[in-house]
C-alpha positions as CSV (number, residue, x, y, z in Angstrom):
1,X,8.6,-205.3,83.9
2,X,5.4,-204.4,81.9
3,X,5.8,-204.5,77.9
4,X,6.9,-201.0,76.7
5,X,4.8,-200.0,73.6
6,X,7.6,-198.4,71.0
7,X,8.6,-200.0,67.9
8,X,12.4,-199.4,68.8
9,X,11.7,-201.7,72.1
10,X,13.4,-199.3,74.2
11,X,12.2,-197.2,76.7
12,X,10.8,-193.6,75.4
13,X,12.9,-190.2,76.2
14,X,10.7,-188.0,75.7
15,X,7.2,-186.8,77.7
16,X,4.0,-188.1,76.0
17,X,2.8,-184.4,74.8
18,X,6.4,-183.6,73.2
19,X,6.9,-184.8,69.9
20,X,10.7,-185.7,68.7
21,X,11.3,-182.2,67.7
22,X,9.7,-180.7,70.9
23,X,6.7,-179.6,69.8
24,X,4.0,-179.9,72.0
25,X,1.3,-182.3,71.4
26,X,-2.2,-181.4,72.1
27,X,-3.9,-184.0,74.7
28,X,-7.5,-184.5,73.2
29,X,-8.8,-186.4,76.6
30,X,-12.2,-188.5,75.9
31,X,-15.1,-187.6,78.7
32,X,-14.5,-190.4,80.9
33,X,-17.3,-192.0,83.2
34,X,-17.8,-194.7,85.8
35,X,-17.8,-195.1,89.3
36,X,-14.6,-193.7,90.3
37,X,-15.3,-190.8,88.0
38,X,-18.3,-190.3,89.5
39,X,-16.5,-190.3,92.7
40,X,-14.0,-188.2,92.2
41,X,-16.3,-185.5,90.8
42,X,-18.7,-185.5,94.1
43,X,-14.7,-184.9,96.0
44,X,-14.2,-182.0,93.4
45,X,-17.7,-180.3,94.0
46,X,-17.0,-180.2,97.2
47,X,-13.8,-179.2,97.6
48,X,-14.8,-176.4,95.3
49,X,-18.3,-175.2,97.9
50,X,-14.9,-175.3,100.4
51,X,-12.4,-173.3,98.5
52,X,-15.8,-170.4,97.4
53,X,-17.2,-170.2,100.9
54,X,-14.1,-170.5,103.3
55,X,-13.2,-166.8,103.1
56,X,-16.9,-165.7,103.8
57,X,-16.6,-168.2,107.0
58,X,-15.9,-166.6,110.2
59,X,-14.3,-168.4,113.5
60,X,-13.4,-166.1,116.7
61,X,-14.0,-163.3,114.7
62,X,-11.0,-164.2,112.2
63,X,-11.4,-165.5,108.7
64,X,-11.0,-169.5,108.4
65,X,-8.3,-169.2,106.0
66,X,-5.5,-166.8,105.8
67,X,-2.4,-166.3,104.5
68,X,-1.5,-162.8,104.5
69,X,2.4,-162.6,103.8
70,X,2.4,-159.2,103.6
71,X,1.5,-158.4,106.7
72,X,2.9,-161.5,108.2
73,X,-0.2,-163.0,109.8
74,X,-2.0,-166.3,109.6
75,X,-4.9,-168.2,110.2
76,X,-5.6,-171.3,109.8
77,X,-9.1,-172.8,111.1
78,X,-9.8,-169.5,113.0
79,X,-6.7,-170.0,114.9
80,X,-4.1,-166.7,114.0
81,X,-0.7,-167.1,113.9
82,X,1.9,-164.9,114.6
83,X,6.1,-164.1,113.7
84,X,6.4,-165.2,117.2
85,X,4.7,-168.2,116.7
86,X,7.4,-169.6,114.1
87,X,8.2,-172.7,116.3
88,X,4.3,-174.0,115.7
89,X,4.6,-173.1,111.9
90,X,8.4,-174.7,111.4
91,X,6.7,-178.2,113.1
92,X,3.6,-178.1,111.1
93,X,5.6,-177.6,108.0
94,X,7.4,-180.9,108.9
95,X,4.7,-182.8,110.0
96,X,2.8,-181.7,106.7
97,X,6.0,-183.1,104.5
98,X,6.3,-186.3,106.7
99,X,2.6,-186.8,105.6
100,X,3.2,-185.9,101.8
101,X,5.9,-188.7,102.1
102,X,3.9,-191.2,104.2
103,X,0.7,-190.8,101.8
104,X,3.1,-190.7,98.8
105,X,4.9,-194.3,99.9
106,X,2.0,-195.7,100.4
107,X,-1.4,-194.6,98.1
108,X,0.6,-192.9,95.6
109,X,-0.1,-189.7,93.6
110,X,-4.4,-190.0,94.8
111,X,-3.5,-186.6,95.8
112,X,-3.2,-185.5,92.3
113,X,-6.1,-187.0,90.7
114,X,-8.7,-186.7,93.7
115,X,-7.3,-183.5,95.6
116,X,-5.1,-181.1,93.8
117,X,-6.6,-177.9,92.9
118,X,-4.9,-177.7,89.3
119,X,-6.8,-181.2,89.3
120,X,-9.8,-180.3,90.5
121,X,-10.5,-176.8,88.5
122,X,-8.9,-178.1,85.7
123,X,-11.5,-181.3,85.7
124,X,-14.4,-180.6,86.9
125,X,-14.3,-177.3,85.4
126,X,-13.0,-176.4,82.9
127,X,-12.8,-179.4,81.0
128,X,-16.8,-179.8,81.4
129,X,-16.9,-176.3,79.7
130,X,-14.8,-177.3,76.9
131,X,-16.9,-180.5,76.2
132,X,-20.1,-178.6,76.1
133,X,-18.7,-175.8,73.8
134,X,-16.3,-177.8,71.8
135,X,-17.6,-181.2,72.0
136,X,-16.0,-184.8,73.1
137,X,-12.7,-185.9,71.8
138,X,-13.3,-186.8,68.5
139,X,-15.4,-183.2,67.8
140,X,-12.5,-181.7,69.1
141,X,-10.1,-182.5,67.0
142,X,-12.3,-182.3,64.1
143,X,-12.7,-178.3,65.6
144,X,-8.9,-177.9,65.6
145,X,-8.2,-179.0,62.3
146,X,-11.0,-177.2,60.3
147,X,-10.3,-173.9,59.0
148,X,-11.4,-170.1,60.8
149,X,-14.7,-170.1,60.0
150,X,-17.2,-168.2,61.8
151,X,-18.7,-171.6,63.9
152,X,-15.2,-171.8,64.9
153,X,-14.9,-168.2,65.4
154,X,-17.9,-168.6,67.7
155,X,-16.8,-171.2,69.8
156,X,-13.6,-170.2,70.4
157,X,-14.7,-166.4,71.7
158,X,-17.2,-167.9,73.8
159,X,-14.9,-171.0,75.5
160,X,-11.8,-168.2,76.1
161,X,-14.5,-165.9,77.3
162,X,-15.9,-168.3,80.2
163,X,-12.5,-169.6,80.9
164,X,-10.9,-165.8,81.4
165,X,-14.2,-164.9,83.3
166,X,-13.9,-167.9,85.8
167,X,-10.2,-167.3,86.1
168,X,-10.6,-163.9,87.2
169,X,-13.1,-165.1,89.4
170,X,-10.1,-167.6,90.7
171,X,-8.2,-164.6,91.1
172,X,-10.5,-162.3,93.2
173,X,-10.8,-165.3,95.5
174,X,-7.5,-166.0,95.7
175,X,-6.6,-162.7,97.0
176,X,-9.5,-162.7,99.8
177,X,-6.9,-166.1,100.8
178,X,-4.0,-163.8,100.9
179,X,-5.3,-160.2,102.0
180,X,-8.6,-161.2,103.5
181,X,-12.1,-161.0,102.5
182,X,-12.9,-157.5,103.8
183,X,-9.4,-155.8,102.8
184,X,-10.6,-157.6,99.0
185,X,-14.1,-156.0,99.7
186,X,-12.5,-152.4,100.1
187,X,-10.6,-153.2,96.7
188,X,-13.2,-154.0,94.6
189,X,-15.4,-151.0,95.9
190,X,-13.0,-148.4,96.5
191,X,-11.5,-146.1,94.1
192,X,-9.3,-147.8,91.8
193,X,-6.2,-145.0,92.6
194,X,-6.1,-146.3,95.8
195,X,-5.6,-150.3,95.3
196,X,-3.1,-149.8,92.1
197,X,-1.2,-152.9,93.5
198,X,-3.9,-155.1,94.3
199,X,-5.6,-154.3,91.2
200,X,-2.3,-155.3,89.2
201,X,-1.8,-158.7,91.4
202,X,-5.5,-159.3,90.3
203,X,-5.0,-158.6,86.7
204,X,-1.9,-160.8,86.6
205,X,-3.2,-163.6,88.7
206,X,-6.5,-163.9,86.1
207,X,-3.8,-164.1,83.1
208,X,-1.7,-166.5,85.1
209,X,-5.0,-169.2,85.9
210,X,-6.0,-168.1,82.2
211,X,-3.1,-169.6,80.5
212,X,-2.4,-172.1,82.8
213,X,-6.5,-173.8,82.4
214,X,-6.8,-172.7,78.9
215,X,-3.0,-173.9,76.8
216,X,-0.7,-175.3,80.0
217,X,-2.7,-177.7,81.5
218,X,-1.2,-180.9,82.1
219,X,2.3,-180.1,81.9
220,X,1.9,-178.4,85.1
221,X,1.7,-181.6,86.3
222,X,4.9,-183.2,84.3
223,X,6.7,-180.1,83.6
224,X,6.7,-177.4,87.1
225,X,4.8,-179.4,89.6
226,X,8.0,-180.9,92.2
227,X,5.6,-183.3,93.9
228,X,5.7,-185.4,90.3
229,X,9.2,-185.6,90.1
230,X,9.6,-186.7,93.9
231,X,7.4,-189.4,93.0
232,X,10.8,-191.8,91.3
233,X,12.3,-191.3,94.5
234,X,9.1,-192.2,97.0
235,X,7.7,-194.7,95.1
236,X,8.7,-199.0,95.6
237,X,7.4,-202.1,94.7
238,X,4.6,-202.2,97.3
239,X,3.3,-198.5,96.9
240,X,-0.6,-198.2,95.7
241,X,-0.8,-197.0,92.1
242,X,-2.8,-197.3,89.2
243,X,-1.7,-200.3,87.8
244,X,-2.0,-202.2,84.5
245,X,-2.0,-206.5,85.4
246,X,0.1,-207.4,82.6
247,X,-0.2,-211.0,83.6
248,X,-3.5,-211.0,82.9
249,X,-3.4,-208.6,79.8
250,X,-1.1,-209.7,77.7
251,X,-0.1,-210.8,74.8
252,X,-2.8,-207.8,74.0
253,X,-4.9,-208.4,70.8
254,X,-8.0,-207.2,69.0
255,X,-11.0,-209.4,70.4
256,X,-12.9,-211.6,67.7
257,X,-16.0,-213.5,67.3
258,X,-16.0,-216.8,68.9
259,X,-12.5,-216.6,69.6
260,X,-10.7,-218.9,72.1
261,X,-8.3,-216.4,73.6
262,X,-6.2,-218.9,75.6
263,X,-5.5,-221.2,72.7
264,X,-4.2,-217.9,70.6
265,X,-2.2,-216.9,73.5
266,X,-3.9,-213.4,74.0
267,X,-4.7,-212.1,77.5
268,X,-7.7,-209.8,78.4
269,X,-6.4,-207.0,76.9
270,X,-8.3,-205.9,73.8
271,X,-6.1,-203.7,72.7
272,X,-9.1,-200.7,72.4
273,X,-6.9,-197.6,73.6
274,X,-9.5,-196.4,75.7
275,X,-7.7,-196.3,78.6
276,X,-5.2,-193.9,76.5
277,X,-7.9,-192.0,75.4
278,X,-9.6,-191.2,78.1
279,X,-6.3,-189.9,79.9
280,X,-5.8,-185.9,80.4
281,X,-1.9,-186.5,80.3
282,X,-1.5,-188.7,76.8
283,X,0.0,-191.7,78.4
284,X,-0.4,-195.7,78.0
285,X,-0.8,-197.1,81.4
286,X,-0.1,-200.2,80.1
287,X,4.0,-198.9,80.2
288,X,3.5,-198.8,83.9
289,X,4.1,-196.2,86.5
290,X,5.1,-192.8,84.6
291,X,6.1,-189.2,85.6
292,X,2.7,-188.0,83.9
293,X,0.5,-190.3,85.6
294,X,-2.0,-188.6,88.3
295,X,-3.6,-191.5,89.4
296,X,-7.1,-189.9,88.3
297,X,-8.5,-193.4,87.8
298,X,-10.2,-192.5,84.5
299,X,-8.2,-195.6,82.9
300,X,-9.5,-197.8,85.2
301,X,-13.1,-196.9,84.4
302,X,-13.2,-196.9,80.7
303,X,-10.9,-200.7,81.2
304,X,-13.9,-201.7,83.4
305,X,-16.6,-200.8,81.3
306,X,-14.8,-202.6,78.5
307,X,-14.1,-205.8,80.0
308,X,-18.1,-205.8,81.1
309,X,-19.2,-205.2,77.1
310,X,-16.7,-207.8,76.1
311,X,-17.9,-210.2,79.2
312,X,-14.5,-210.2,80.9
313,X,-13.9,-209.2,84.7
314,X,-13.0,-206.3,85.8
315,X,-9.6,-204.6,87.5
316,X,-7.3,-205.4,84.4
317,X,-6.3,-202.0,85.0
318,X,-7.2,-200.9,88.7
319,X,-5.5,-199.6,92.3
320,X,-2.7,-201.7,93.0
321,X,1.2,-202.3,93.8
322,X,3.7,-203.9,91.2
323,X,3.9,-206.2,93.9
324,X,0.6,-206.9,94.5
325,X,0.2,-207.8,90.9
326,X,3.5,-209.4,90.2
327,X,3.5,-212.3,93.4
328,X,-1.1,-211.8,93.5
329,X,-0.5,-211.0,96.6
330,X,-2.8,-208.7,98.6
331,X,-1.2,-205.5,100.0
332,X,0.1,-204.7,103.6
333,X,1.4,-201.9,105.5
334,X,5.1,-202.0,104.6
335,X,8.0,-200.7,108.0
336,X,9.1,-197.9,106.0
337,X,5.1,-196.7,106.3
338,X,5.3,-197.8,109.7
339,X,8.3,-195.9,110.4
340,X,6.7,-192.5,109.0
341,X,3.3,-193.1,110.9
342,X,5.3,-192.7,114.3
343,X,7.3,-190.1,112.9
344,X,3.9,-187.8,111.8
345,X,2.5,-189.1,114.7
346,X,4.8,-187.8,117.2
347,X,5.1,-184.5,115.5
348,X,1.5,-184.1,115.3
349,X,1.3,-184.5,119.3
350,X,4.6,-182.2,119.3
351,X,2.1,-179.6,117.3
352,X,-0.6,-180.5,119.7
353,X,1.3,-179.6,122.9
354,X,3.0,-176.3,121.6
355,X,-0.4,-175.0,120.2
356,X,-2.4,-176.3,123.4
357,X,0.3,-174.5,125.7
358,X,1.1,-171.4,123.8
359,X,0.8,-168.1,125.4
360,X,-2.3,-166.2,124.2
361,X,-0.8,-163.0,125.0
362,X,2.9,-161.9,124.0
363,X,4.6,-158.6,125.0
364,X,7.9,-157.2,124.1
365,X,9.1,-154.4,125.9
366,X,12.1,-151.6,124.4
367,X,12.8,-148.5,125.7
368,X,12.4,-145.7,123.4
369,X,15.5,-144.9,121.5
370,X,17.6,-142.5,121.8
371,X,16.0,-141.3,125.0
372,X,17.8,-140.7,127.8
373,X,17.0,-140.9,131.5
374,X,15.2,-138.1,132.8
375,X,16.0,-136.8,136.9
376,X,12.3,-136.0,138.6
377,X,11.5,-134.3,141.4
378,X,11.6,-136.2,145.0
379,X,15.0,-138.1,143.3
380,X,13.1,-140.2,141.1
381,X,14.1,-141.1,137.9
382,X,11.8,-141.6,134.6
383,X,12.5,-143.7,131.4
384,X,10.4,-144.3,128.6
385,X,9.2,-147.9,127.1
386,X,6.8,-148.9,124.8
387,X,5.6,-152.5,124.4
388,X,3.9,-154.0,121.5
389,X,1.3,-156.5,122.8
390,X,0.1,-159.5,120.7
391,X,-3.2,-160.3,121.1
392,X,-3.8,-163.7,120.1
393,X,-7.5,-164.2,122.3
394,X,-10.6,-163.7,120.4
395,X,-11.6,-161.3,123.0
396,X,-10.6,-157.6,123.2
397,X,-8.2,-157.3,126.6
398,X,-7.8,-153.9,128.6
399,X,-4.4,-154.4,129.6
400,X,-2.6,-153.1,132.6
401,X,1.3,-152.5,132.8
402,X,3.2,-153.7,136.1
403,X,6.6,-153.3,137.4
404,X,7.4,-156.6,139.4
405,X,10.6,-156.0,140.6
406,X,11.7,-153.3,142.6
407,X,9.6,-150.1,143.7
408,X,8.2,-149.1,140.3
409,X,5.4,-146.8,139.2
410,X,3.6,-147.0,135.5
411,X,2.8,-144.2,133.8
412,X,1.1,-144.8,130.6
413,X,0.6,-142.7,128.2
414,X,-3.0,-141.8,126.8
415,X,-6.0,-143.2,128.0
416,X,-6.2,-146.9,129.5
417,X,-5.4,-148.7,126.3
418,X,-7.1,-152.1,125.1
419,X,-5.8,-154.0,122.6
420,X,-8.4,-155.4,120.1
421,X,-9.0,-159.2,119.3
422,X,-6.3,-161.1,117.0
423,X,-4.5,-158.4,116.7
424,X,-0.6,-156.1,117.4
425,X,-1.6,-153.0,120.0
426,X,1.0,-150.9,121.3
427,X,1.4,-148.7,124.8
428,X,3.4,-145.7,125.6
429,X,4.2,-145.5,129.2
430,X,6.9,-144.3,131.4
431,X,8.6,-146.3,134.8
432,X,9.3,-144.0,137.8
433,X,11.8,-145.4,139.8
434,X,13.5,-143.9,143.1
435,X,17.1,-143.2,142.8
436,X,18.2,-145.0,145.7
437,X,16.7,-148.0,144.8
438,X,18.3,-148.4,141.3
439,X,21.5,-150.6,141.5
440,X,23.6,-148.4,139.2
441,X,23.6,-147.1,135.9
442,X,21.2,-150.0,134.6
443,X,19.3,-151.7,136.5
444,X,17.1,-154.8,135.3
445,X,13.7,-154.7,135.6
446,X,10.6,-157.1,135.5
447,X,7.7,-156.1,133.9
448,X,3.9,-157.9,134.0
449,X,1.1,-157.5,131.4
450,X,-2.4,-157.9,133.3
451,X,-5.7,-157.8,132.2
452,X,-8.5,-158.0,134.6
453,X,-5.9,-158.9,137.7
454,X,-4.5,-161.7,135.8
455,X,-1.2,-162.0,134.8
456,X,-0.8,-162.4,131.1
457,X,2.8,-162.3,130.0
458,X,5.8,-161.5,131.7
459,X,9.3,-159.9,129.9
460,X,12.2,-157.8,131.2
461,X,14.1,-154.3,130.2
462,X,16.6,-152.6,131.2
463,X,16.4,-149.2,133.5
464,X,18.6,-146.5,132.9
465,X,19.8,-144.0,135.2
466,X,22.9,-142.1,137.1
467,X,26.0,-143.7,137.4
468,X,26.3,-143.8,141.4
């Protein structure tokens, strides 16, 4: 087990931003850069041009992504989804936490550093704002501990400005997520009266993304994010992490001129803290895999830019498994990854069938309540339905009511109706059968939903009539 870095030599209690008498302690994070920084910035741009231009995108007509809980519909890559299409949604939600738990055993919190939007906003965002208001690390703190005057003063308007600007823009378009783009369009231009709840969930949203970028930061990562605290039961020995090779680093030990560091018994590790420094959640990688760690790789850049000024190799601290540094053994698909692979796979094909063979078109048929049978002319009897028809096409559908079973005749009520594209429509109609033909006080009856001579749904209800 790597070296723990406390004077007591045990193990710390405590998170890295809490002091011992709770107080939080403010994480002062150097700018980091390198390759992998680099990298992970591109991935952050462009998962940011994904998350501003997705609700503008349009596919069948229906917004890319949607989430509208309200009004229970969803889309997801122009596809809508229905109440009725809770099977598909239950095995997506599985095969999406079999694939958090296969990425997890095996790469790791990457998700974290490279993916998560608290991450990426926090980051690439607003973290670049604060540097070029406020300064690096060392400016920083120099900031926080001089008194209110009016540089200060300055600085701090202008960095709470920007941030409560950008969160409110955060907010408007994460509504247009949840109530779509053009019901967010008709918010913002309408009069305010009439959107007093949308308005509010706006207003709270921007304070919420407010004081989470601008004081909370990092401990929604070690404090109410679940996925960190999964990670002590996911994790083993062979699971990629950022890893510090404490074979190769210690005993640690300030470098010095024209020093023979194998005869004094120090490893690579100079001992600079810049892989501390440079980390947005306060901790020593060097105490190996911790709650707070995000695998964000900025440790692993500043270590590699150090080893190159002191003339050492790199990947003293880099992606690895315990075991891969413990036995120097390269890493290999482990069974319990294996395992999970089938599992997501076969759920994924499960997901495949269901949405391949779904019915674009559902109807449910109830007769009106609290209607009773009416007696007609000729010996016929009437009883009145309505059916709510789910559209799930991307094309508008004239639909046409059939009885199937039996000598039936539709009567609808209105004008031909058509129910639009991706959406609920609902028909009025009445079913005329004669009396002789009913088999006694309810008789069941099979009714077909057609549009253009084809049959799109079929359901059943029950007819009412005389008791013979």
């Amino acid at each position: 087990m790597q070296k723990q870095d406390d004077s007591s030599g045990s193990f710390r209690d405590r998170l890295y931003t809490i002091d011992e008498s709770g107080k939080r302690l403010w994480v002062f994070a150097k700018k980091p850069f390198g390759k992998l920084t680099n990298a992970r910035n591109i991935t952050g741009i462009l998962l940011l041009i994904f998350f501003f231009s997705a609700p503008f995108i349009k596919v069948n007509g229906q917004q890319l992504l949607l989430f509208d809980f309200i009004h229970r519909t969803f889309a997801i890559f122009g596809v809508q989804f229905w109440p009725q299409d809770f099977n598909l949604f239950f095995i997506g939600m599985i095969a999406l936490m079999v694939f958090i738990i296969l990425f997890t055993v095996t790469y790791g919190r990457i998700w974290c550093g490279w993916a998560c939007p608290q991450t990426i906003f926090m980051e690439v965002v607003f973290r670049r704002i604060e540097y070029w208001i406020d300064g690096d690390a060392h400016r920083q703190k120099v900031l926080e501990a001089k008194p209110w005057d009016a540089d200060k003063i300055f600085r701090r308007v202008l960095k709470h400005g920007i941030f409560y600007l950008i969160s409110f823009i955060i907010s408007n378009y994460f509504l247009m997520y949840i109530m779509g783009s053009g019901a967010w369009y008709h918010l913002v231009t309408e009069s305010p009266a009439d959107h007093v709840a949308g308005l509010a969930g706006m207003a709270v949203f921007s304070f919420i993304f407010y004081f989470i970028f601008s004081w909370f930061r990092e401990q929604v990562c070690t404090i109410v994010c679940p996925y960190g605290r999964l990670q002590g039961v996911l994790l083993d020995r062979e699971t990629i992490v950022i890893s510090y090779d404490y074979f190769r680093g210690e005993e640690r030990g300030a470098l010095r001129k024209s020093e023979n560091r194998s005869e004094t018994k120090k490893g690579d590790c100079i001992d600079c803290n810049q892989c501390v420094a440079v980390c947005p959640t306060g901790i020593d990688i060097r105490n190996g895999t911790q709650l707070e760690c995000i695998n964000c790789a900025c440790c692993i850049d500043a270590c590699n830019d150090m080893m190159k000024r002191v003339g050492f190799n790199p990947g003293l601290i880099r992606y690895a498994s315990e075991k891969m540094v413990a036995d120097k053994k390269p890493w290999h698909f482990t069974m319990r990854s294996v395992g999970y692979t089938i599992v997501l796979a076969a759920l994924l094909v499960a997901l495949g069938y269901f949405l391949m063979s779904r019915n674009p078109v559902e109807a449910t048929v109830l007769r009106s309540p609290g209607m009773l049978f009416q007696e007609l002319e000729g010996g016929r009897i009437s009883n009145l339905y309505s059916v709510k028809v789910v559209n799930k096409t991307g094309q508008d559908l004239p639909v046409e009511i059939r009885v199937l079973s039996g000598q039936g005749e539709v009567q609808v009520i209105g004008n031909a109706p058509v129910v639009a594209r991706q959406s609920l429509g609902e028909v009025v109609f009445f079913i005329l059968m004669d009396r002789s033909k009913l088999a006694g006080s309810k008789t069941e009856v099979d009714i077909g939903i057609f549009s253009g001579g084809k049959k799109l749904d079929q359901t059943r209800a029950t007819f009412v009539g005389p008791a013979k």
